[in-house]
N, C-alpha and C positions, 0 to 999 in steps of 0.2 A: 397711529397715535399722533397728536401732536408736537410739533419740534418747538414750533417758535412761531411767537403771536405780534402784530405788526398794527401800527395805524398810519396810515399817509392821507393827510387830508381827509376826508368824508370817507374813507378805505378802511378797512376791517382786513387784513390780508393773513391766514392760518396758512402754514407748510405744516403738513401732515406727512408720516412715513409709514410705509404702509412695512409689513414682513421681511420681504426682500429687501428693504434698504431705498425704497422707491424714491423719492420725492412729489409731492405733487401743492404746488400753493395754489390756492380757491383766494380772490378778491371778489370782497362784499361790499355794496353800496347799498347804505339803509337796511343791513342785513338780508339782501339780497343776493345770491351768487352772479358775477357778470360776465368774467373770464376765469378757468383753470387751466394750468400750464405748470410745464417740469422744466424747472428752475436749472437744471443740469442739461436742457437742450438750450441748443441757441436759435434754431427754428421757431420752436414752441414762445419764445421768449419774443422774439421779432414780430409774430403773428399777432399774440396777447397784445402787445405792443400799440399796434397801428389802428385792433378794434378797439383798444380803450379811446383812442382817440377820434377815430371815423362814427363809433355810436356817439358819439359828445359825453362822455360821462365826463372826460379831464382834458387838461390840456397836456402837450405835447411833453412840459417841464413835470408833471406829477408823475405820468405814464411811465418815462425813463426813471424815475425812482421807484415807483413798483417794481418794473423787471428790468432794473438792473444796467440801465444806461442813460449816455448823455442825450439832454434836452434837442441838442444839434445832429446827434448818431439818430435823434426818435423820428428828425424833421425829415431827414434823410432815407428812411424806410417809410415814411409817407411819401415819399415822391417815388420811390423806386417802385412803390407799391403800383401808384398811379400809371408811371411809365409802362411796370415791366409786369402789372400781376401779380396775383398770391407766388407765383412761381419766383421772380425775383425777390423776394421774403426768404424764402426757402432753400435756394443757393447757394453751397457754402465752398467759396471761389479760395480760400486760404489754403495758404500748404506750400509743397513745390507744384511746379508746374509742368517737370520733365524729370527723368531719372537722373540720380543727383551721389550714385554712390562713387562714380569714379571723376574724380578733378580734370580739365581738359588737354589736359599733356598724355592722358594715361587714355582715354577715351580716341586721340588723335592718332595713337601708335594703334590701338586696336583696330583703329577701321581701317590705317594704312594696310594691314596685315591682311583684313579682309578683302582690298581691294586687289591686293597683289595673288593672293592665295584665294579666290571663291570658292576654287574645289574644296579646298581644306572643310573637316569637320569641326566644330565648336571646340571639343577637346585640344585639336592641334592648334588651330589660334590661340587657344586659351595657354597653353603649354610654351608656344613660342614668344608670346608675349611676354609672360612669367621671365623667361629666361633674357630678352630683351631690354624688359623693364625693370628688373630688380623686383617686381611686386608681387605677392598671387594674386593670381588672378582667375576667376572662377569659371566654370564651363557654363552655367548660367547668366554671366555678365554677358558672354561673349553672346551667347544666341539671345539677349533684350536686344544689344546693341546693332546685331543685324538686321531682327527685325523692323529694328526702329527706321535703318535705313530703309527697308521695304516701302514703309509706312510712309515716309517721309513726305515725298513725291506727291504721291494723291491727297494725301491731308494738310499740303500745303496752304492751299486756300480757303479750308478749311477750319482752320486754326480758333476754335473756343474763346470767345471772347469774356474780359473780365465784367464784374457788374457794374464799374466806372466806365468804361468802353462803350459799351452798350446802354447807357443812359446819357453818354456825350452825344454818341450815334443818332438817338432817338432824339435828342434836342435840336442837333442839326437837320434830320429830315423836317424836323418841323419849320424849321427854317426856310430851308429847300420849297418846303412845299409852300407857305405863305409867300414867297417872293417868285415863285414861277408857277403857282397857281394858273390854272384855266391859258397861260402865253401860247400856249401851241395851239391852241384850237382857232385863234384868230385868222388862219391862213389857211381856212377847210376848202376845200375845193365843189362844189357841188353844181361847176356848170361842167365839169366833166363830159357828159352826159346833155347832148343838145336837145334834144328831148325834154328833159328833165329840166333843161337850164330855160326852155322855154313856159313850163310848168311854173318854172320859180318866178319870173320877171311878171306872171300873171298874179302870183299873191303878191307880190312886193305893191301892187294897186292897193290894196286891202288897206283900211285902220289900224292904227296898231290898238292892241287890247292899253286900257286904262289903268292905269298901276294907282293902286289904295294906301300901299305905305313904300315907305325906303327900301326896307326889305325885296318889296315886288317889284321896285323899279332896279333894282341889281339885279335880278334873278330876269328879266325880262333885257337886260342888257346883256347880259352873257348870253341869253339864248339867241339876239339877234346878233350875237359875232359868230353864237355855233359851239358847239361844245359837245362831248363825249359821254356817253349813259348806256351804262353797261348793262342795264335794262329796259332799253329801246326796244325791243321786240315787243316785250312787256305790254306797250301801249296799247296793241291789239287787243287788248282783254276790255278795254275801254269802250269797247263796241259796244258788248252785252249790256252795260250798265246803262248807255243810253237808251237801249233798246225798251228797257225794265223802268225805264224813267225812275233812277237809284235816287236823285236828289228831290225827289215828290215823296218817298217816305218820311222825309225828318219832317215835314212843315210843321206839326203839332208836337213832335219830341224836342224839350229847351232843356239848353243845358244851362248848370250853373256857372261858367268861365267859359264864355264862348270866343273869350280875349283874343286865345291863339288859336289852338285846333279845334273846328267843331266837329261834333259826333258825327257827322257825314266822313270829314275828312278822316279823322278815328278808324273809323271801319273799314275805308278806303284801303288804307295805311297797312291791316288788316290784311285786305281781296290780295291785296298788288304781293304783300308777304307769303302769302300762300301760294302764287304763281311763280314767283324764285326761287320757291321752297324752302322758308323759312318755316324750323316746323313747333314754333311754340312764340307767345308773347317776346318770354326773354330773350329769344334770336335776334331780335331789331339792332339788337344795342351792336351785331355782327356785320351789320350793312354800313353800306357809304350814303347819311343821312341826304345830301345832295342829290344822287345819283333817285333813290325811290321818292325823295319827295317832288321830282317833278312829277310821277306819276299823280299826284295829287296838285299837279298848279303851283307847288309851293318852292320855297329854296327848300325848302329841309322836311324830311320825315319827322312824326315823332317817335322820342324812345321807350323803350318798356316801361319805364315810369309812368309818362304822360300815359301812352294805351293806357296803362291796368285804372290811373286816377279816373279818364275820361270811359271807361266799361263800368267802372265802378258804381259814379254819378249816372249814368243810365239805366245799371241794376236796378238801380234804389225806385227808380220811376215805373218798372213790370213791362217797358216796351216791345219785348219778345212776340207775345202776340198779335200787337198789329202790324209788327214787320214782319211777321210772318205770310198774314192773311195777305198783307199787301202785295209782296212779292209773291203768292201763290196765284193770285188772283192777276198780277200782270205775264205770269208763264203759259195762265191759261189764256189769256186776251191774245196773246202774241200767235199761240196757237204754236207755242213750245212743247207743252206739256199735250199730251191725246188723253181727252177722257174718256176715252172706251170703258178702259179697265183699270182698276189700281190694287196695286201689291202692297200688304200691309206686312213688315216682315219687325221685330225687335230682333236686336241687337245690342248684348252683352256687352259695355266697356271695363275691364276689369281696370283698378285704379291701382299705384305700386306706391303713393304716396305717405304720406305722414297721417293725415286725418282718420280719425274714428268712422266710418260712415257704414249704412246697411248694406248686405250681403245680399248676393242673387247666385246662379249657380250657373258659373264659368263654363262654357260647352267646350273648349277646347281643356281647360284642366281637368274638366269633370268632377269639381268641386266647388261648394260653399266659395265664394270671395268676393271683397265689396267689390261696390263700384256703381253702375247707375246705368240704366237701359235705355237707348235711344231705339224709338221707333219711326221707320223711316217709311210715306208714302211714297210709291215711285210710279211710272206710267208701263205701258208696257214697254216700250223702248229701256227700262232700266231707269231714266232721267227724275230725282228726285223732284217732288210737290213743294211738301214739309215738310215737318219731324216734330215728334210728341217728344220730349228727353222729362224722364221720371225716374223715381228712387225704386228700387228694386221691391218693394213692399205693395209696389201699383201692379192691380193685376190686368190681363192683357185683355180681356171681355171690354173692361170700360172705356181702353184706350181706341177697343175699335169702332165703337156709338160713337166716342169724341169725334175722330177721325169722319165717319159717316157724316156726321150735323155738320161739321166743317165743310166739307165737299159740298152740301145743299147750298149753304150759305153761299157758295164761291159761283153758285149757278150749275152745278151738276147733279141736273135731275133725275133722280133714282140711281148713285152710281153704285159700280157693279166693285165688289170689294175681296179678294182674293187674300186667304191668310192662311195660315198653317195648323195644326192639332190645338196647337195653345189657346185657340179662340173659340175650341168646341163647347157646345152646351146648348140644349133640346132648348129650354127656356130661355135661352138668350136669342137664339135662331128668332124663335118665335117674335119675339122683341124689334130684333133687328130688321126682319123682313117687310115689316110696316113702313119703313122708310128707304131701306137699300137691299139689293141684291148680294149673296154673299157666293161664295167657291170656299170650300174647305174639305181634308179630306175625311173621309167617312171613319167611324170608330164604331168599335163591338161589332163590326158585320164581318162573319168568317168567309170562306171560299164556299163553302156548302152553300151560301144563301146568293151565291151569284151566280148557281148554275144554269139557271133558266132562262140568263140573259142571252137575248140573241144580237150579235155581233151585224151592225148593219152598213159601216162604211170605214173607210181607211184615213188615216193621218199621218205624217210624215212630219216629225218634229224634233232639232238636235240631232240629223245623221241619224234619226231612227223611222222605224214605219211599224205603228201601232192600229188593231182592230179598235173599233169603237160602237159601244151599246152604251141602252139607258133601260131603265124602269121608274115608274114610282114606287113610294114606299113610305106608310106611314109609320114615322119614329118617336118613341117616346121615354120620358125620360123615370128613371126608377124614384120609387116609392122614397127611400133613404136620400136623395139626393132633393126631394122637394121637402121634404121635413128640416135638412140642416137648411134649408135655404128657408123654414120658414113658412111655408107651402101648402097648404092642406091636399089641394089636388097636383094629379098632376101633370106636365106640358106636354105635348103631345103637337108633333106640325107634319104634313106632307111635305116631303122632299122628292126633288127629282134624283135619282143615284146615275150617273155615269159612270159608265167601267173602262177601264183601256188596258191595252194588253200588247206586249211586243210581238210581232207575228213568229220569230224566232224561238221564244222562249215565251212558257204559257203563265205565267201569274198572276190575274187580273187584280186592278188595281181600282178601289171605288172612292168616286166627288158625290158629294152633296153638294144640292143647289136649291136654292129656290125659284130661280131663274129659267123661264119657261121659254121665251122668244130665241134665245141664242141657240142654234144649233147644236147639238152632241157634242162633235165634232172642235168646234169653237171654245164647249166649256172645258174640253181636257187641253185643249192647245193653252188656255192663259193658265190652267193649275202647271203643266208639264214646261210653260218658258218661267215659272218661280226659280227653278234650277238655272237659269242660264242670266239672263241680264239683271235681275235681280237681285241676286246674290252677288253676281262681279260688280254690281256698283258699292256694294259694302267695301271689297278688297281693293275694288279701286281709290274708295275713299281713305280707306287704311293706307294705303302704299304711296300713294300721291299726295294727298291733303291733310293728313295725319290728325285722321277724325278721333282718333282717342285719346288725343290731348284736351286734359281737365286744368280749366282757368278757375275753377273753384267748386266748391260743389255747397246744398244750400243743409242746415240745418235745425229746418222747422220741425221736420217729421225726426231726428236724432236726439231731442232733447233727453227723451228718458232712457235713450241708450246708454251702457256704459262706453267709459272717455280712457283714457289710459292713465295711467302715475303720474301725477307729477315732477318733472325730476328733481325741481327745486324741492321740494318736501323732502325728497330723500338724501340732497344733498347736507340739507341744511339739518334732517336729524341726523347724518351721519357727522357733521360738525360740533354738535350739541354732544353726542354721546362720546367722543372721542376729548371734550371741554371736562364733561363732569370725572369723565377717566383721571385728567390731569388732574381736576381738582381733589380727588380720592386720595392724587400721591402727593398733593400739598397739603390736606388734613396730617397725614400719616407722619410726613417730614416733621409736622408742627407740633405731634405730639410725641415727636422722639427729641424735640430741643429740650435743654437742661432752662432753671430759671434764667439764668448768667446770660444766656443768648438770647436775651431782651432786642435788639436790634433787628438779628435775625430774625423771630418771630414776629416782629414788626412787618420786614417784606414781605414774609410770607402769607399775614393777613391781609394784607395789600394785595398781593395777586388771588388770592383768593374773593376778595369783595369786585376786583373788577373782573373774575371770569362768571363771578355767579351772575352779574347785571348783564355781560355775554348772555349768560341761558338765558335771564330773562326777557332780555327781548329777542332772542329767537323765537323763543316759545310766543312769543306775543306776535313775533310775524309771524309764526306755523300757523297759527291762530286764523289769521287773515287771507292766508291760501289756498285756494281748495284742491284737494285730495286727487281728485281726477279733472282732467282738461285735455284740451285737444293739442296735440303738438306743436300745431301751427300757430298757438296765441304764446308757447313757448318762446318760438324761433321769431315771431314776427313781434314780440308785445304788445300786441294787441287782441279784439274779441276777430273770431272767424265773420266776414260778413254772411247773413240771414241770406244774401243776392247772390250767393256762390252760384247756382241751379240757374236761375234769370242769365249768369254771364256764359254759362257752362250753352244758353237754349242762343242767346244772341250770337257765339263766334262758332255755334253749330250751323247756324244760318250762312253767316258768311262763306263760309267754308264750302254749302250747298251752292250759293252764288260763284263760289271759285266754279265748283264740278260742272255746273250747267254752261258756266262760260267756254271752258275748256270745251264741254260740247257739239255746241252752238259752232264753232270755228271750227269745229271736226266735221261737223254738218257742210259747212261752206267748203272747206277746203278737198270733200272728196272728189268734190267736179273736176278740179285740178290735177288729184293724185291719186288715180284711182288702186291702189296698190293696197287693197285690206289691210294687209298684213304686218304694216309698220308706218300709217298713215298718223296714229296719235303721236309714236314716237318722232318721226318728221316735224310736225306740225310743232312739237314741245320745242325740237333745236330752233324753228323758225322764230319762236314767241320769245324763249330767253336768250335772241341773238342780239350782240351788245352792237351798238353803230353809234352812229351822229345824228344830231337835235339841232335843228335849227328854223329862227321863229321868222319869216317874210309877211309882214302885216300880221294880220289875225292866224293866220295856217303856219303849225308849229310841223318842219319836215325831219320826218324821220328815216333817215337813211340807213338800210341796215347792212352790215357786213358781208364781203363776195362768200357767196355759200361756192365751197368747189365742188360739188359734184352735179355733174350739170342736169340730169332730171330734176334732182331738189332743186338748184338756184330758179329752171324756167319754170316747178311748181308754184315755187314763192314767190316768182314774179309777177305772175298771172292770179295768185291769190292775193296778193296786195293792190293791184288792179282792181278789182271786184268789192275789195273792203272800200276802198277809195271812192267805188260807184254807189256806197251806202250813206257817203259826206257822214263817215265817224267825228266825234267830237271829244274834247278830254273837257268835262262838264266838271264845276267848281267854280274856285274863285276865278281863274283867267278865263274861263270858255273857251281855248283852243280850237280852232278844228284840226284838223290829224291829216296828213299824206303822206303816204307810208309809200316806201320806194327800198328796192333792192339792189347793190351795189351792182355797177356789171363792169367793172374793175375789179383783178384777182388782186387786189390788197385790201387789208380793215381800214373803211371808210369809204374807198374810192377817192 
């Protein structure tokens, strides 16, 4: 029910009490709900607080009269907020701050007694004391107070700070750090190393790169005094991008505010995030913006804002697939990608999110659950091409035509396409084989109809050794199956069947091909490597690149789906119902006054004509709300963007560009380290090893920290060698070129 009804400014404010005794006050703007909060927490109160003010609904002086403080206490949890976090909101530092039942003449004879007597048990100090001090004193006092001594020692430096402490703290480092910013790095040492120092006096001949504003002429002065980047290793990833000519995909994609960051630098910002492992947009706002935006040429990264605005503005434009084509098409130039064969596999993202979106069937839960299916081409080394990412309602036959016309277009004639059960169908075969080659495995053919096959050569594939046979066999599709499809007759194609079988243990196993040139042997070895580097490039993605983060998802195809409740609807009729309650007991009150309480009857129609224009314009916003919506236009106030799918296909991309670069450097670096068996994890400490930066003419050197174990440090040496033989560049706005150097000084930096 309702207790007590309020106006502050444009504010509408109802405390409601629910059975228990609860408290909880709902504020409305424009009969809107914008914050609820219980009035008897002081958290609750503090947090209310700072969102009225950070949304812009009020200012600082309204907010503290809603819940219940001064204008100066409100300014004050805005900074603490900024300083210290929702967590410093929530902190509630008042009280004592140490046990406080004994006064310290009484607490001073106790621990003498302690100190003197340790054997003693609690009881006996406790009893001697009594008897010394006049007081009781209790066997529980006695064993806090020892403890405390325990404690004392190690929690000394320890010591919990208050929220004034801690936000002086924080003003001073900021201090700190504005006035001894960047001082130490002036005095880097990098002729250490005569070698090296001979190296550098050769770039110091070079131009210095051209600075376009203020900004890049500070950002280009600190790097020619030298300075510290805790992802320096990082730069190595800079390779692959030049290699893929990364800044040849924007020329025809424009953005609308190319002020500051442009969409190169965007996605950039992006590749370089996912090599540090940052594993979502929002992560950015977690890094040292200095430190990654050299990766981009620049003084600073941008933050989660900027990305999401400058993806957003790219969405709206459907870029996805020419950056797709472009990039697949320079993987294959480079001769990264082998067009032999390709693996066409989908993959399930289940989503955990807010949004209403369509269901597909989770293989690891083994149920119904949204979310949105990425299907990934990849070579046979595992190394992804592309990726089709579609709403779980797309079924898997069309995605593998697309997939096929795509690979023609890219210049892969006739290629050979390898997929699982889900792409089966007599009439799609048929279809399909006019243009590509397919591998998939066989269905309805039992063991009885493989006995005839005669077993003609051996393969060794995965630690195993497999017999190999073939036949033809013409397969056709049922009667029921060409009818729902529409069909009068019906499809019917020759297949080649290959069988394989483990020599161990007898269960043959049968492919369909249409594929007549490649040997037996050949077509079980690309169905039988599905299982091995194909599949780990999914888990690879999963575990490293955290390919099942959803930057939006699209809702063209969800329109007629149902949305979930409203919750403002439900707030706002459960504020309407619980209005006309009150008003049932101010009719009631009104007709138990006598004539004489003229007065009183007065107020009472008074509150009665202003809770009824309450109902009535709630009822006139209910009106105006609709019933079902997506969560996210809740929390965000705004529509879900139509380009969710577009951004969910462009930072899938990216992400594919992280995987191949990673690589590409695993490719290079095994000449160095030949050691299988923990050659990516190596290579990963080499990439995010933090060093020093420092720019001599056009060549920006990056010096990376002494690795101590001396295989790794002479791997890394010799692979930094070889990168250096390739004249890397950091391509962008400065055009750096890169010499990468490993410390051979046992200290960070050299």
């Amino acid at each position: 029910m309702i207790s007590k009804i309020e106006k502050i400014g444009p504010f509408k404010i109802y405390t409601e009490k629910d059975r228990s005794g609860k408290q909880t006050k709902t504020v409305y703007f424009e009969y809107r709900p914008v914050v609820r909060f219980n009035p008897c927490s002081p958290q609750e109160r503090r947090v209310a607080c700072v969102e009225l003010v950070e949304l812009g609904y009020c200012n600082k002086g309204v907010a503290g009269r809603i819940c219940g403080f001064h204008r100066n206490t409100v300014a004050r949890l805005v900074q603490t907020k900024k300083l210290l976090g929702i967590e410093g909101l929530i902190k509630d530092d008042r009280g004592p701050k140490a046990p406080w039942k004994y006064i310290g003449d009484i607490r001073k004879g106790i621990k003498e007694l302690l100190s003197e007597h340790p054997e003693w048990t609690d009881q006996e100090i406790a009893e001697e004391a009594s008897r010394r001090l006049g007081e009781d004193i209790s066997r529980s006092a006695v064993a806090r107070i020892r403890a405390e001594g325990k404690e004392a020692k190690p929690n000394k430096d320890k010591e919990e700070y208050s929220l004034e402490e801690l936000m002086e703290l924080a003003k001073k480092a900021e201090e700190i750090d504005v006035r001894l910013h960047d001082s130490r790095q002036l005095t880097l040492n990098f002729e250490a190393d005569p070698e090296f120092a001979k190296k550098s006096e050769e770039f110091k001949q070079e131009e210095a790169p051209c600075a376009q504003t203020e900004t890049d002429r500070q950002l280009l002065k600190r790097l020619e005094e030298g300075q510290r980047n805790v992802f320096a290793g990082c730069l190595l990833h800079s390779l692959f991008l030049e290699e893929i000519n990364f800044q040849g995909a924007f020329g025809d994609i424009s953005s609308q505010d190319e002020a500051f960051y442009s969409q190169e630098e965007t996605l950039k910002a992006i590749y370089y995030g996912l090599h540090i492992g940052l594993p979502s947009i929002e992560a950015h706002k977690l890094v040292n913006s200095t430190d990654l935006g050299l990766m981009l040429g620049r003084a600073g990264s941008p933050d989660e804002a900027t990305i999401r605005l400058k993806l957003n503005q790219m969405a709206e434009q459907n870029p996805s697939r020419k950056l797709i084509d472009y990039f697949a098409q320079a993987f294959l130039r480079q001769g990264f990608i082998g067009p032999e064969v390709f693996y066409i596999d989908g993959h399930f993202l289940p989503y955990y999110g807010l949004s209403c979106i369509a269901k597909g069937y989770f293989t690891v839960r083994r149920s119904a659950h949204k979310g949105n299916i990425i299907y990934l081409i990849s070579d046979l080394s595992g190394r992804p091409l592309f990726s089709i990412t579609e709403g779980c309602e797309i079924d898997f036959r069309p995605i593998i035509e697309r997939a096929a016309e795509r690979l023609i277009q890219y210049g892969v004639d006739r290629p050979l396409l390898v997929f699982d059960r889900g792409g089966y169908g007599i009439h799609f075969f048929s279809q399909l084989q006019t243009k590509a080659d397919f591998i998939s495995w066989a269905k309805y053919l039992d063991s009885s109809q493989l006995q005839d096959i005669e077993y003609t050569s051996c393969l060794q594939c995965n630690d195993k050794r497999y017999l190999i046979g073939e036949k033809a066999k013409v397969i056709q599709e049922s009667a029921t199956t060409a009818k729902k499809d529409g069909r009068s007759e019906r499809s019917q194609l020759e297949v080649r069947v290959v069988v394989f079988k483990e020599i161990d243990q007898g269960e043959p196993v049968a492919i369909y091909t249409c594929n007549t040139k490649r040997p037996a042997g050949e077509i079980a070895y690309f169905m039988l490597n599905r299982w091995g580097d194909s599949e780990n490039l999914f888990k690879e993605l999963l575990a490293k690149f955290h390919f099942d983060y959803h930057p939006g998802y699209d809702l063209n195809e969800l329109k007629e789906q149902p949305l979930v409740d409203n919750p403002e609807v439900e707030i706002i009729k459960a504020t309407v119902k619980n209005i006309k309650e009150q008003l049932g007991r101010l009719y009631y009150k009104k007709e138990q006054l006598t004539e004489g309480q003229k007065k009183k009857r007065e107020e009472i129609e008074k509150q009665i004509e202003q809770l009824q224009q309450d109902v009535d314009r709630f009822t006139k916003k209910l009106a105006q709300l609709p019933d079902k919506v997506s969560v996210i236009d809740i929390l965000k106030g705004q529509k879900m963007s139509l380009c969710d799918l577009e951004k969910k296909r462009i930072y899938d991309l990216i992400q594919m560009l992280a995987y191949n670069s990673r690589e590409r450097l695993v490719e290079i670096f095994r000449s160095y380290y030949p050691d299988h068996r923990d050659v990516k994890p190596v290579l990963d400490m080499i990439t995010k090893r933090a060093g020093y930066v420092k720019l001599h003419g056009q060549t920006l050197i990056v010096l990376l920290d002494w690795i101590q174990s001396r295989k790794h440090r002479e791997a890394a040496q010799n692979f930094c060698h070889r990168i250096n033989r390739m004249n890397p560049k950091l391509s962008g706005r400065m055009n750096f070129k890169l010499f990468f150097r490993v410390s051979t000084i046992p200290q960070n930096g050299g």
